[in-house]
Each structure stands twice: as structure tokens, then as C-alpha cells.
Backbone of each chain as nested JSON, in Angstrom:
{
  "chains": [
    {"id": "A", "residues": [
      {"number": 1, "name": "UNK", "atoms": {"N": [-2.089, -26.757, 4.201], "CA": [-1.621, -25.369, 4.248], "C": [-1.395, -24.982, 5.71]}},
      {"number": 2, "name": "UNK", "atoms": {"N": [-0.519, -24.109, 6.322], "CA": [-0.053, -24.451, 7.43], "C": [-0.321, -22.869, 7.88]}},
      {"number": 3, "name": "UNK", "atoms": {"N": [-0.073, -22.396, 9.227], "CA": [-0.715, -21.366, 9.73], "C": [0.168, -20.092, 9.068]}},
      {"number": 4, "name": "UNK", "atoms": {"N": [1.54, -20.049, 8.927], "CA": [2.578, -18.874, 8.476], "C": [1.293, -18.403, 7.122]}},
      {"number": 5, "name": "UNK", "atoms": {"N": [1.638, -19.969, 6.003], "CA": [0.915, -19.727, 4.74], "C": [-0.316, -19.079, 4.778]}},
      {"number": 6, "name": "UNK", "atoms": {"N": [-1.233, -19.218, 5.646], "CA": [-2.591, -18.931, 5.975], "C": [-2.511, -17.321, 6.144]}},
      {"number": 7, "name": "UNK", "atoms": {"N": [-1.562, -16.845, 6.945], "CA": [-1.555, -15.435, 7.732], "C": [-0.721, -14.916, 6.226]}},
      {"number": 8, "name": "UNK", "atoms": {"N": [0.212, -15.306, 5.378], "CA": [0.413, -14.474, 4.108], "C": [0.046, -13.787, 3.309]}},
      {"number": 9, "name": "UNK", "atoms": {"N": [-1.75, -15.317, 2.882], "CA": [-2.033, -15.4, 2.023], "C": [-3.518, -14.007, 2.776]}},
      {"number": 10, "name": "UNK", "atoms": {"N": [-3.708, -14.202, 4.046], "CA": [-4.442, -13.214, 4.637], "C": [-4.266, -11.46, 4.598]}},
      {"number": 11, "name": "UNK", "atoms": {"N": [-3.215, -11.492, 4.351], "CA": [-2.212, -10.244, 4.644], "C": [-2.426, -10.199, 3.014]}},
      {"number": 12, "name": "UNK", "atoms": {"N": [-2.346, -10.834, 2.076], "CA": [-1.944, -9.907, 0.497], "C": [-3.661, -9.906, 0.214]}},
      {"number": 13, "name": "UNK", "atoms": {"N": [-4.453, -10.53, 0.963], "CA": [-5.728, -10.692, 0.364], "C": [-6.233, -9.115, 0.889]}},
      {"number": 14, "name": "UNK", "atoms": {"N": [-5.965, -9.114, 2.181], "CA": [-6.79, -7.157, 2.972], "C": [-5.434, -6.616, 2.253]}},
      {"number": 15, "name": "UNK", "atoms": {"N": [-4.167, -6.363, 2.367], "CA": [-4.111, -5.012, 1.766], "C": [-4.32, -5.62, 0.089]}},
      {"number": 16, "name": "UNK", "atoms": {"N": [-4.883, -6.121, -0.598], "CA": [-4.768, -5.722, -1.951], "C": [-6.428, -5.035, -1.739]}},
      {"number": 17, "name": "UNK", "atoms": {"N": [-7.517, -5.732, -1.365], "CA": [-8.7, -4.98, -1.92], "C": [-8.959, -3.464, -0.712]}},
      {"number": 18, "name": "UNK", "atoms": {"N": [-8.195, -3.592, 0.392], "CA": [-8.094, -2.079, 0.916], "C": [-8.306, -0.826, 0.096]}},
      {"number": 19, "name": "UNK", "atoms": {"N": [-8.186, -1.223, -1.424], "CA": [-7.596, -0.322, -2.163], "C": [-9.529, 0.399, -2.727]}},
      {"number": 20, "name": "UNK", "atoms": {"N": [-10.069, -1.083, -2.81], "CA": [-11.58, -0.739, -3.093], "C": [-12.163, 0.161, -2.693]}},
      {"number": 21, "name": "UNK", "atoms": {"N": [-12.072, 0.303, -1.093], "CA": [-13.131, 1.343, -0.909], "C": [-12.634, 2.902, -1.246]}},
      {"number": 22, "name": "UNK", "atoms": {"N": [-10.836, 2.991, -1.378], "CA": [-10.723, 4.413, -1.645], "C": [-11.158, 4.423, -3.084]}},
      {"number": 23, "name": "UNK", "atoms": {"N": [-11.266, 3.602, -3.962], "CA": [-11.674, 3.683, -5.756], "C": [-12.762, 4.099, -5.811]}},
      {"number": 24, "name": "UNK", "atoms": {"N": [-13.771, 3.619, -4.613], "CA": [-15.364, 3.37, -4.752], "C": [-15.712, 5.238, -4.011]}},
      {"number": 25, "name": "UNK", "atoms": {"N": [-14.885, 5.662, -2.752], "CA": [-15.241, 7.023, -2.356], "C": [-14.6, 7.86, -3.289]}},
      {"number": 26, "name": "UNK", "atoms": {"N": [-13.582, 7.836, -4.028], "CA": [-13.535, 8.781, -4.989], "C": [-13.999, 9.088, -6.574]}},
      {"number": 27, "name": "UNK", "atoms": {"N": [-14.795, 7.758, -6.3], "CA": [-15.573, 8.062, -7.689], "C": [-16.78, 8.284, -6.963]}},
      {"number": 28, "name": "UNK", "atoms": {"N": [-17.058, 8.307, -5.849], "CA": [-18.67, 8.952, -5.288], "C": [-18.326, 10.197, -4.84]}},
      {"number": 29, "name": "UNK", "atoms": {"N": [-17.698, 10.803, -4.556], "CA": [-17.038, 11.924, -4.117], "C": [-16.574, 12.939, -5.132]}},
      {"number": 30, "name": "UNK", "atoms": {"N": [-16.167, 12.559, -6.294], "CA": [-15.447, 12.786, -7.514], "C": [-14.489, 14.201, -6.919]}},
      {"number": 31, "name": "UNK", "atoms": {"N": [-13.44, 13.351, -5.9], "CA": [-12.785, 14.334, -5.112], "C": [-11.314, 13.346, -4.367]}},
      {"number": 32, "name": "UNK", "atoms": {"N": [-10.344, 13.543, -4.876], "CA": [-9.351, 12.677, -4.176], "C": [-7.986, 14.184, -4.088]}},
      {"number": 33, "name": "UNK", "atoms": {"N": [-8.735, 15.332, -4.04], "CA": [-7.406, 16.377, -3.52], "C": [-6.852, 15.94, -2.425]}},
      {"number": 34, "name": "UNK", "atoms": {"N": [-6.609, 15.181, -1.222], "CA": [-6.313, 14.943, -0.127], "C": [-5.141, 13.87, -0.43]}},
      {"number": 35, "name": "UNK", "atoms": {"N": [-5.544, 13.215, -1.653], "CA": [-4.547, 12.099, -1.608], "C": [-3.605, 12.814, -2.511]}},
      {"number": 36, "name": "UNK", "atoms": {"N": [-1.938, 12.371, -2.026], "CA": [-0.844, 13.09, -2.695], "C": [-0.472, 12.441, -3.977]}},
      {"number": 37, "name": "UNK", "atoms": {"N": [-0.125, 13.115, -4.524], "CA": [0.583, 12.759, -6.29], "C": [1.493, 11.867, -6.349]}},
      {"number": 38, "name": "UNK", "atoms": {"N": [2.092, 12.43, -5.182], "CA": [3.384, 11.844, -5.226], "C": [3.615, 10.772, -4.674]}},
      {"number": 39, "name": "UNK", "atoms": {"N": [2.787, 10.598, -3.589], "CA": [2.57, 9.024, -3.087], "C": [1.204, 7.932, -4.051]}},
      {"number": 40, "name": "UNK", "atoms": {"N": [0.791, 8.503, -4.676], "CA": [0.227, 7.803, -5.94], "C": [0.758, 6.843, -7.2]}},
      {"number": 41, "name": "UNK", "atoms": {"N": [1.901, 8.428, -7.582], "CA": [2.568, 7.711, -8.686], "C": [4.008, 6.903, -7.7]}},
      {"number": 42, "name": "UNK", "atoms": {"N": [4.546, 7.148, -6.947], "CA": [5.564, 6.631, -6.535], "C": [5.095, 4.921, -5.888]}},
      {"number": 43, "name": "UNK", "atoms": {"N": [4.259, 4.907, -5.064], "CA": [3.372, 3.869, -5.009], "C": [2.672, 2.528, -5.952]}},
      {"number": 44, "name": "UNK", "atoms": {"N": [1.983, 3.442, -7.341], "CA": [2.303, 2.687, -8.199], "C": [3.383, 2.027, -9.004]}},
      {"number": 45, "name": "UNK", "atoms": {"N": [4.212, 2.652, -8.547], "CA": [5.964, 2.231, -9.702], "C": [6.486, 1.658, -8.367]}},
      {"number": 46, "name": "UNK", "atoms": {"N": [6.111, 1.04, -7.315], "CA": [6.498, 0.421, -6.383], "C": [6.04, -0.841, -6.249]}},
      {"number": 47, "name": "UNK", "atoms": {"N": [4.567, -0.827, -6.917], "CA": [3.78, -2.073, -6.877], "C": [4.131, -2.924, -8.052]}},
      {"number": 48, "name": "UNK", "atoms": {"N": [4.419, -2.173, -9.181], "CA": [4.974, -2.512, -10.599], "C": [6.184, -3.264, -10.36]}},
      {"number": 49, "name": "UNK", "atoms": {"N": [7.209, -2.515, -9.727], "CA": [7.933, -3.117, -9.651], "C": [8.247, -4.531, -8.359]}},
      {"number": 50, "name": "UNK", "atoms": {"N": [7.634, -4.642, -7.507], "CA": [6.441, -5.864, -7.341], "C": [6.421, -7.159, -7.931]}},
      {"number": 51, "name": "UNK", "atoms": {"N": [5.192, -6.649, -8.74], "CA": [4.621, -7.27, -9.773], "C": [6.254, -8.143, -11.124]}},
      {"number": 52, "name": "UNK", "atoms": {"N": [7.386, -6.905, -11.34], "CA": [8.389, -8.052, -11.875], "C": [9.027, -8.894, -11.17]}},
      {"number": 53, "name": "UNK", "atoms": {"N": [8.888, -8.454, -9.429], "CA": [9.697, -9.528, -8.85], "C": [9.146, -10.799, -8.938]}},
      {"number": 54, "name": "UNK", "atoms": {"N": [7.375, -10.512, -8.369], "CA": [6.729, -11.597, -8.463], "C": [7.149, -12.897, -9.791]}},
      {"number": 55, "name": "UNK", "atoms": {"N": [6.906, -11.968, -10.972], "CA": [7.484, -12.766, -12.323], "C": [8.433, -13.355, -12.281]}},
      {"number": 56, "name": "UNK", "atoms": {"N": [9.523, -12.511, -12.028], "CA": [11.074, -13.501, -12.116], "C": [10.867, -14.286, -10.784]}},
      {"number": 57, "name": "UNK", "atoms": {"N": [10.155, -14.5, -9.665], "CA": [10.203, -15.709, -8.844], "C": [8.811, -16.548, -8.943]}},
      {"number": 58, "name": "UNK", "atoms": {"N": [8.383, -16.464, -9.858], "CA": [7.349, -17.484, -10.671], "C": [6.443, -17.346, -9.216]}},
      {"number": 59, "name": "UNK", "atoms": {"N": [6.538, -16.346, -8.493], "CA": [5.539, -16.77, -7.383], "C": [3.473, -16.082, -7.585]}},
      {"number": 60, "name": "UNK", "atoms": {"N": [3.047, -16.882, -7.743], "CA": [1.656, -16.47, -8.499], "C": [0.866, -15.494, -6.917]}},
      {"number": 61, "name": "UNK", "atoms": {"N": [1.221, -15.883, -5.846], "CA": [0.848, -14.481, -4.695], "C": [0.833, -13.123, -5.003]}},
      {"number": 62, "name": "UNK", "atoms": {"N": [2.327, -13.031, -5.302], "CA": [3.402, -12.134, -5.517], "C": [2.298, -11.343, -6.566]}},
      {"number": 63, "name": "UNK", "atoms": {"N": [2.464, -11.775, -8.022], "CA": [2.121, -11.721, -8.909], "C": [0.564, -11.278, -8.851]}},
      {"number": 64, "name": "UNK", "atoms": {"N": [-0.494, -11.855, -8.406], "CA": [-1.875, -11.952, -8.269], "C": [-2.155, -10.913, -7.679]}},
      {"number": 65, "name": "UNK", "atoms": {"N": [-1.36, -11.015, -5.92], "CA": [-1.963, -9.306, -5.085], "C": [-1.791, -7.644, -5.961]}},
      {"number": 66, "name": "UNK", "atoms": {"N": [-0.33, -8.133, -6.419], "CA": [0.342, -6.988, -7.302], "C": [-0.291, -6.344, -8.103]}},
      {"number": 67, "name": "UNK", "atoms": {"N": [-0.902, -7.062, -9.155], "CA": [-1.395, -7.468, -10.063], "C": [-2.813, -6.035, -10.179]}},
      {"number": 68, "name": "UNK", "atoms": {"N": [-3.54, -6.946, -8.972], "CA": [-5.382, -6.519, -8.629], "C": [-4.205, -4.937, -7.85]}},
      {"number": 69, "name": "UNK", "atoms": {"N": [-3.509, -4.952, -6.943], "CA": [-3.662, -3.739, -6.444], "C": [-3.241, -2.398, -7.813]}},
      {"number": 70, "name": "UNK", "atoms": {"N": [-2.107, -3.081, -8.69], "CA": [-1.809, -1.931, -9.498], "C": [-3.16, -1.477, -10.439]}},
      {"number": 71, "name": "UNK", "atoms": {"N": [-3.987, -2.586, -10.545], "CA": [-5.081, -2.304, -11.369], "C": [-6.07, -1.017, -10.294]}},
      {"number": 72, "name": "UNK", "atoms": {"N": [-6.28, -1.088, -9.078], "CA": [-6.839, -0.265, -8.203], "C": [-6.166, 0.424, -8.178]}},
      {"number": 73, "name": "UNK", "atoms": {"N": [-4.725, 1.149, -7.861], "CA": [-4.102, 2.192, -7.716], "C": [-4.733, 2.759, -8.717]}},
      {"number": 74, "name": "UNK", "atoms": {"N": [-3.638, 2.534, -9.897], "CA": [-3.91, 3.185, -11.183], "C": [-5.508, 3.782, -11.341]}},
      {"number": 75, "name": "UNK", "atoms": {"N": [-6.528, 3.303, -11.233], "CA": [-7.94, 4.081, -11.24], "C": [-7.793, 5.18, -10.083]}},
      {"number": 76, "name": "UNK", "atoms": {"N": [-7.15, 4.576, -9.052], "CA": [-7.523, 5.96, -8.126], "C": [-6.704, 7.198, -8.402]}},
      {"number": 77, "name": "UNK", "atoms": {"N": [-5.297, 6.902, -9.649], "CA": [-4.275, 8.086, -10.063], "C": [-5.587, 8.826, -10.814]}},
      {"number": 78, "name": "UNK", "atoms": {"N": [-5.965, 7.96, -11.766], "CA": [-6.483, 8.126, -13.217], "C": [-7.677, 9.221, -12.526]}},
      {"number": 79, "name": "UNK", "atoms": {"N": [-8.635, 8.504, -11.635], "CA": [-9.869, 9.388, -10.979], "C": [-8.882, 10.663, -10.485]}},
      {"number": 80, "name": "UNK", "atoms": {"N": [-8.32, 10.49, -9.693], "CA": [-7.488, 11.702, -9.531], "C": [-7.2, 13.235, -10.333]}},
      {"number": 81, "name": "UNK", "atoms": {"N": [-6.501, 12.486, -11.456], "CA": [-6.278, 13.497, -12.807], "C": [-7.949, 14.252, -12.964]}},
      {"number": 82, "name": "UNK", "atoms": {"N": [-8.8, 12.727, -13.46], "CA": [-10.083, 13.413, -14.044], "C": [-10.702, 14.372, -12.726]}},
      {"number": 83, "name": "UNK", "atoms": {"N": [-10.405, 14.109, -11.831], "CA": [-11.517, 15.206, -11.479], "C": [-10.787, 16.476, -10.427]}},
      {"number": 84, "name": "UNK", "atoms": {"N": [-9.415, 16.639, -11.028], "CA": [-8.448, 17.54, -10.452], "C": [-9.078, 19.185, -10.625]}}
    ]},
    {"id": "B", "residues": [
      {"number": 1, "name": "UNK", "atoms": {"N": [24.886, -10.135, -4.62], "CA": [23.194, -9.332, -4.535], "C": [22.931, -9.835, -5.993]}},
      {"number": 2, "name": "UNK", "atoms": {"N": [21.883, -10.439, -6.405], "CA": [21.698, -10.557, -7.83], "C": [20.554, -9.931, -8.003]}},
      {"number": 3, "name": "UNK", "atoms": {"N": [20.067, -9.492, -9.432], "CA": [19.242, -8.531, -10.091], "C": [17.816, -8.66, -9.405]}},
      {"number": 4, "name": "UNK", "atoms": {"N": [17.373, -10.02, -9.36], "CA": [16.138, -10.121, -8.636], "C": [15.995, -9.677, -7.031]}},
      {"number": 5, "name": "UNK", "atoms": {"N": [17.205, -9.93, -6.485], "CA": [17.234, -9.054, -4.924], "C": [17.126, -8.282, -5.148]}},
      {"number": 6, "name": "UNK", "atoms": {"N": [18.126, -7.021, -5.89], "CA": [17.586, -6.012, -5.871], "C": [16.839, -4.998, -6.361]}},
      {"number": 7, "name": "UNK", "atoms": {"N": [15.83, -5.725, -6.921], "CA": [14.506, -5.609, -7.982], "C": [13.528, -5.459, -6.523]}},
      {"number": 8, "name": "UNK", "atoms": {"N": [13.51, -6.371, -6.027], "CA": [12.542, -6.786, -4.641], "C": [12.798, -6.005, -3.616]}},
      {"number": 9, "name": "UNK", "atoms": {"N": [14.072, -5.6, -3.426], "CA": [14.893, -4.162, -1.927], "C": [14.447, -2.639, -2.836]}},
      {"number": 10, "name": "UNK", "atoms": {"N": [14.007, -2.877, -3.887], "CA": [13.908, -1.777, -4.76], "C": [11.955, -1.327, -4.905]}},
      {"number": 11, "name": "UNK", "atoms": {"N": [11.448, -2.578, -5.125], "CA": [10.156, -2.475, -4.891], "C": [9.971, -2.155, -3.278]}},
      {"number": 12, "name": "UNK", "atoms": {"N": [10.398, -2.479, -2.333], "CA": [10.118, -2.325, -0.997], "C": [10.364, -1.306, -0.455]}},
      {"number": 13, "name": "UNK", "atoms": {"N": [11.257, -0.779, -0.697], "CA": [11.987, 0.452, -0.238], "C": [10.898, 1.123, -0.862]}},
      {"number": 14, "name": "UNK", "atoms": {"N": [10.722, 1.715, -2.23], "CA": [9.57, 2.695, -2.756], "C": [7.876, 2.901, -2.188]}},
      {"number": 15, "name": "UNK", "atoms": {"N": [7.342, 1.405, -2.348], "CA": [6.499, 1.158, -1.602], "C": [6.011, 1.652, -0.235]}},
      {"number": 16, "name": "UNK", "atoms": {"N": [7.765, 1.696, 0.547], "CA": [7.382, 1.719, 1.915], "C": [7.429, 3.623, 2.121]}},
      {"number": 17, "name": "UNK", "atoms": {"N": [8.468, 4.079, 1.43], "CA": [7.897, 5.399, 1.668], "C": [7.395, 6.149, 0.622]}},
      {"number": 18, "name": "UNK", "atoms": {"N": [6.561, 5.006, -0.031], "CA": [5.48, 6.483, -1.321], "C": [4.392, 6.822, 0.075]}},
      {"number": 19, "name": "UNK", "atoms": {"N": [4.293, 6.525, 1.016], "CA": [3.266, 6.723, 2.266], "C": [4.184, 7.957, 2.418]}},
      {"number": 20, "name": "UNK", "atoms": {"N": [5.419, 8.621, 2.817], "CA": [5.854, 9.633, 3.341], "C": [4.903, 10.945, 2.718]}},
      {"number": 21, "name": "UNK", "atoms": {"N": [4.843, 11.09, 1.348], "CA": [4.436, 12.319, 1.225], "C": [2.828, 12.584, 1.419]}},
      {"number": 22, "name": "UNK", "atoms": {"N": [2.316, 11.444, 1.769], "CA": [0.82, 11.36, 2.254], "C": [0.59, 11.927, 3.382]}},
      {"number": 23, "name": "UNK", "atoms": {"N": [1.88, 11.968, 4.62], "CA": [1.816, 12.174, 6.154], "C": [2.033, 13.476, 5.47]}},
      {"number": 24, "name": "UNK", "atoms": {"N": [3.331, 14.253, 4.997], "CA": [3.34, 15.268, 4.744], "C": [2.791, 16.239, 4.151]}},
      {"number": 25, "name": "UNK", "atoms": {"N": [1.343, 15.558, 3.215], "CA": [0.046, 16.525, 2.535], "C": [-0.614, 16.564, 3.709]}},
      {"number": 26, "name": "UNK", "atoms": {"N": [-0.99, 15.933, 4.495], "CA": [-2.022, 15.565, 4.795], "C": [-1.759, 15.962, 6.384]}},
      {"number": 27, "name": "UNK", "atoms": {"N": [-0.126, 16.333, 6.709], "CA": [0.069, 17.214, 7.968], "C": [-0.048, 19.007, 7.886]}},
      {"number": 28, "name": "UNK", "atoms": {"N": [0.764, 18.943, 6.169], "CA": [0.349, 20.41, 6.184], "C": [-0.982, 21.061, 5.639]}},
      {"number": 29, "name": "UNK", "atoms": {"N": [-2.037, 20.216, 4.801], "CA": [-3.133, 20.695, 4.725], "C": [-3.981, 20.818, 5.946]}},
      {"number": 30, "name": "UNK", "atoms": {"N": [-3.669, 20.075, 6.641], "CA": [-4.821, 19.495, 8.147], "C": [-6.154, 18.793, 7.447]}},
      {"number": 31, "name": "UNK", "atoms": {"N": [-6.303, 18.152, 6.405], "CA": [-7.046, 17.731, 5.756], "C": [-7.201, 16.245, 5.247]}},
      {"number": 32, "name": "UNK", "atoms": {"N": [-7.872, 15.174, 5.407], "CA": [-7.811, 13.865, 5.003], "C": [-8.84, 13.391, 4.408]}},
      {"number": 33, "name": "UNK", "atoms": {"N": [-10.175, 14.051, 4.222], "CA": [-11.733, 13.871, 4.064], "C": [-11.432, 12.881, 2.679]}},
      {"number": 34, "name": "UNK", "atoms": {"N": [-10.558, 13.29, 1.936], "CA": [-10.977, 12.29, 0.596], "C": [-10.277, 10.78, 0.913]}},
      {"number": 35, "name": "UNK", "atoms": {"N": [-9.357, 10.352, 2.041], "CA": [-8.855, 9.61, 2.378], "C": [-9.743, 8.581, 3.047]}},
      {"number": 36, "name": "UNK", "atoms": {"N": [-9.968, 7.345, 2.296], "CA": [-11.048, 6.574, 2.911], "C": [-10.952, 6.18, 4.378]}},
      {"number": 37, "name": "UNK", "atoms": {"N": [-11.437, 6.394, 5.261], "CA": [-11.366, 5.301, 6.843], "C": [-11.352, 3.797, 6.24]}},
      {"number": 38, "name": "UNK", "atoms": {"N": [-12.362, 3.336, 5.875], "CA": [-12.117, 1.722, 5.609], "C": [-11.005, 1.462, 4.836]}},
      {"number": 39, "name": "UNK", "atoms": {"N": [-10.38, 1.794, 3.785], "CA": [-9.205, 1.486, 3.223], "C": [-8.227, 1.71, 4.269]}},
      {"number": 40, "name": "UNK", "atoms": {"N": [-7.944, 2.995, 4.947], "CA": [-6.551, 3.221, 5.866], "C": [-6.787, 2.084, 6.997]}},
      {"number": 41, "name": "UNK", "atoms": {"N": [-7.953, 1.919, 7.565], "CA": [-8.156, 0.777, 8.611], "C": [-7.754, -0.662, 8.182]}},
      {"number": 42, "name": "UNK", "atoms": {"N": [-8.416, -1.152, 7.206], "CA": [-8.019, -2.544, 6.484], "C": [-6.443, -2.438, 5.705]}},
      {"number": 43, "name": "UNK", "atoms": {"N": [-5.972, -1.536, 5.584], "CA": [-4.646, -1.487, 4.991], "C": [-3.726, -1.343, 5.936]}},
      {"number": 44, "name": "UNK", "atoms": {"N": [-3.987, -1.085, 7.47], "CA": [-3.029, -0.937, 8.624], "C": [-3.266, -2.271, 9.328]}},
      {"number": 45, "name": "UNK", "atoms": {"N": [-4.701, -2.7, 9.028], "CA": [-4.44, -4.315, 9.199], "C": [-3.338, -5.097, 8.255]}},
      {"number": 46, "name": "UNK", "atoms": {"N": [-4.06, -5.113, 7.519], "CA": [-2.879, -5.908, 6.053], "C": [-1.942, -6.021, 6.657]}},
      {"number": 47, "name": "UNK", "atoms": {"N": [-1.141, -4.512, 6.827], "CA": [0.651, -4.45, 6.829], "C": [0.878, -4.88, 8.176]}},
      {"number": 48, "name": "UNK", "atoms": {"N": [-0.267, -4.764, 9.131], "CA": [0.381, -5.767, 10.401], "C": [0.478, -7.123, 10.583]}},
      {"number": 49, "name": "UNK", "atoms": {"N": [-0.629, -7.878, 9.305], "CA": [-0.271, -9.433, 9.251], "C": [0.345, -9.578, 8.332]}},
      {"number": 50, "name": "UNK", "atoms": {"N": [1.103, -8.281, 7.446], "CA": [2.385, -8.591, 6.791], "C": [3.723, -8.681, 7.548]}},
      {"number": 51, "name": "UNK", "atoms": {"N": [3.129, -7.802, 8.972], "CA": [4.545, -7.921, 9.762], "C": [4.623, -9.386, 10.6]}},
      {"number": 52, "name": "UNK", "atoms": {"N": [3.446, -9.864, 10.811], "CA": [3.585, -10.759, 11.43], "C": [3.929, -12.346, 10.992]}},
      {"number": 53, "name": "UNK", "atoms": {"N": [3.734, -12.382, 9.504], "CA": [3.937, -12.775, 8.604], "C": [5.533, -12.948, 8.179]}},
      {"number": 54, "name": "UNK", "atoms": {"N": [6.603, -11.995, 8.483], "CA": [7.445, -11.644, 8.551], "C": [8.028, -11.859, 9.67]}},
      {"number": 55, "name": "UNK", "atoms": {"N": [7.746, -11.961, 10.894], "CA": [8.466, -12.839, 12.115], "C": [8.139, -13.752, 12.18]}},
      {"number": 56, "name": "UNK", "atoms": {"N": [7.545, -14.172, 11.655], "CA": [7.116, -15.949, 11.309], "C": [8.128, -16.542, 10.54]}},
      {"number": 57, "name": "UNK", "atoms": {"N": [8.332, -16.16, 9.491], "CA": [9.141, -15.835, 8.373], "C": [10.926, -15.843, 8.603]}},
      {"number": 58, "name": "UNK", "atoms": {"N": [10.973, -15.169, 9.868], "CA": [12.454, -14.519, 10.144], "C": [12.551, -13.547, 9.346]}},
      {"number": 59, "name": "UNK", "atoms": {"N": [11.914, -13.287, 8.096], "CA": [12.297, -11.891, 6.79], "C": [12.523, -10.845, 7.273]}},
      {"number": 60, "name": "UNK", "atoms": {"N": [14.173, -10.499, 7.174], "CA": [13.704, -8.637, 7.722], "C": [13.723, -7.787, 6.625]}},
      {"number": 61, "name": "UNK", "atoms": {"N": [13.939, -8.105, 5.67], "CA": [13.547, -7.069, 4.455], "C": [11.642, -6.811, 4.952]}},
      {"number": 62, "name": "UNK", "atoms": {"N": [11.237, -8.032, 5.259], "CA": [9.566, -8.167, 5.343], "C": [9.11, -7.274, 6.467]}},
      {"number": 63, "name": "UNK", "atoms": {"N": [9.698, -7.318, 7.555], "CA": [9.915, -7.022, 8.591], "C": [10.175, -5.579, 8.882]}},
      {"number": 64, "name": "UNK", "atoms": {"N": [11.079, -5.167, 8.403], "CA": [11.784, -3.734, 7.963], "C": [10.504, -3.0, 6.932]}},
      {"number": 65, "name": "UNK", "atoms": {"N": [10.015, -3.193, 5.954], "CA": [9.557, -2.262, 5.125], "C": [7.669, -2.742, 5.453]}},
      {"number": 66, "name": "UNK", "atoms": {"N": [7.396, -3.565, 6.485], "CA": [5.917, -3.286, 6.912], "C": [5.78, -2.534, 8.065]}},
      {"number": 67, "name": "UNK", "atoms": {"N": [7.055, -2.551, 8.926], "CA": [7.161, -1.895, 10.249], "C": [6.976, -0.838, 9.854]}},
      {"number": 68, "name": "UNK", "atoms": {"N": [7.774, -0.025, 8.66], "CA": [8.011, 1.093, 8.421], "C": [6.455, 1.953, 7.855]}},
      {"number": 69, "name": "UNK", "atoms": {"N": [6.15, 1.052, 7.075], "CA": [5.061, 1.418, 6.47], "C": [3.655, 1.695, 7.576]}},
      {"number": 70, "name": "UNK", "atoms": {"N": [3.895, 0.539, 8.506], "CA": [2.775, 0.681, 9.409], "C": [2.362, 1.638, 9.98]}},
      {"number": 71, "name": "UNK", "atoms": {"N": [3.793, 2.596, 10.666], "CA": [4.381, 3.873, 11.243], "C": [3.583, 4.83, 10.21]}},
      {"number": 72, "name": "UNK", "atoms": {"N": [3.612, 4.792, 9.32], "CA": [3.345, 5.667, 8.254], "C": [1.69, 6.014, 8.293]}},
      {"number": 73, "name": "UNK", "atoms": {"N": [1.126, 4.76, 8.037], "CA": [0.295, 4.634, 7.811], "C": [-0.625, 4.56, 9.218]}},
      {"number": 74, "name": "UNK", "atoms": {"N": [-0.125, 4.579, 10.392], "CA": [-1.089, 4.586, 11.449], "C": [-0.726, 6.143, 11.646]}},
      {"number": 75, "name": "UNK", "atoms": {"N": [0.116, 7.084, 11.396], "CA": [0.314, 7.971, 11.16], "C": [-0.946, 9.505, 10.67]}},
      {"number": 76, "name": "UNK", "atoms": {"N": [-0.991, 8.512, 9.187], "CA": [-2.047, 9.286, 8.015], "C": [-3.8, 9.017, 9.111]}},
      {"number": 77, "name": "UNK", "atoms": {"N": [-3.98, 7.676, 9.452], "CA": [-4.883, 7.627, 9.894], "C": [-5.055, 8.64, 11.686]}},
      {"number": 78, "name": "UNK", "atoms": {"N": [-3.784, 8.627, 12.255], "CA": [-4.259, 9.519, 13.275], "C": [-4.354, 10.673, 13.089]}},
      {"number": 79, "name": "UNK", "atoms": {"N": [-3.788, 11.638, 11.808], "CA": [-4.209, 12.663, 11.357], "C": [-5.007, 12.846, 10.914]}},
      {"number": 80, "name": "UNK", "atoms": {"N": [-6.629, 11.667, 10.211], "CA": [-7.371, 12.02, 9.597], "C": [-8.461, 12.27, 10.547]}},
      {"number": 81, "name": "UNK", "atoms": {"N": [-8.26, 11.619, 11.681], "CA": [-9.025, 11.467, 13.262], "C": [-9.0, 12.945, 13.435]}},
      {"number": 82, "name": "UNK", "atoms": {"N": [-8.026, 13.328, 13.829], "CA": [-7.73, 14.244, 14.533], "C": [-7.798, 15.951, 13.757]}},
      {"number": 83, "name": "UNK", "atoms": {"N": [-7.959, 15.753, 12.37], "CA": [-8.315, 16.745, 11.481], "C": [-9.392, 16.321, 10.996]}},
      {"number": 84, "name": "UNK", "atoms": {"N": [-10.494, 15.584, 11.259], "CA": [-12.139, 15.55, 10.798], "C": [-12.604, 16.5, 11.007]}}
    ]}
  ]
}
């Protein structure tokens, strides 16, 4: 595995779980007014759509980071709603 | 341009500015408290070894929509500094 591959696979690994600690302070907080709606849902339908490129280029990175981050977004929309 | 390009210029583009309306809550509230520090810190890492990743690469789609995002996002974080 060669250094480009290394720094890729580094780069989808921090920003996908980046996403943890905002999931983890707004369910301890039960407070995410600060974060916008609109960069939530637009964000998620950004990662989604992502996630089909990944598919149609069979690339399992693509696919995998996509994947774990839409699963974290989506809780931090969802926490969002619930404790609006 | 075939469907999967612009499936992928389509995910990137959204992605890169669902961050816009975050600078813009979060300039006119003066407020960021629910906005994690460790997520905005590890996620402004990410997108810089996505950029670097991307001149490695030659990619300027890669190149273009982490630059952009970075801007964004070192952005949200100097407003959350600076409105604590």
C-alpha cells in the first residue's frame, strides 16, 4: 500500500468518525439548536448521494466512509428534531 | 459527462456547501456551544488530508470541493472561538 493510498484511506477514516463526538455532545447536551437544518439535511442528501457513487464505482472506501457517516449524520438530524 | 460523473460533481458540490448555512447560523446567532470542538477540529483535519490527498492525486474536482469546504469549515470553527 503506498503513501497517496495511506493518506486517503487516513482522510475518509477522521472525517467519517468526526461525526462521533457531535452524536455523543448532543445526546449529552440534548441540545443541537446551533447546528443548522439546512446544512443537516442538505449534507445528508450529499453524503447519500456519495454513497450511490461509491456503488456504481464498486469502490468499497467510497461506499464504507459514506456509509458510517450517513448513519452518524442522520442521528444527529434525528437528535435534532427530538429535542427541538 | 456520463451519469456517474455527474452523480459524483453532484454529491460534491452539495456536500461542499451544506457547510454554507452553518457559517451563516452560526454568524448571525453569535452562537456555536452545541457545535462540537473535537468534531470541527478532526473534520478540518480530514478535509485537509482530503486536500492533500487530492494533489497527490492531480483531482481537482477533489481539490476544488475540500479547499472549499475547508474555508467553510475553518470558518464555523473561528466563529465558535471567537463567540464562546
Amino acid at each position: 500500500m503506498d503513501f497517496v493510498m495511506v493518506l486517503g484511506l487516513l482522510a475518509a477514516t477522521i472525517t467519517t468518525f468526526s461525526f462521533f463526538p457531535q452524536v455523543l455532545k448532543t445526546w449529552q447536551t440534548k441540545s443541537a439548536k446551533d447546528v443548522s437544518y439546512i446544512m443537516l439535511i442538505s449534507f445528508n442528501t450529499g453524503i447519500f448521494l456519495w454513497l450511490l457513487y461509491g456503488i456504481a464505482l464498486k469502490s468499497l472506501p467510497i461506499i464504507l466512509a459514506n456509509s458510517v457517516s450517513l448513519v452518524f449524520n442522520l442521528i444527529i438530524l434525528w437528535l435534532k428534531i427530538k429535542y427541538r
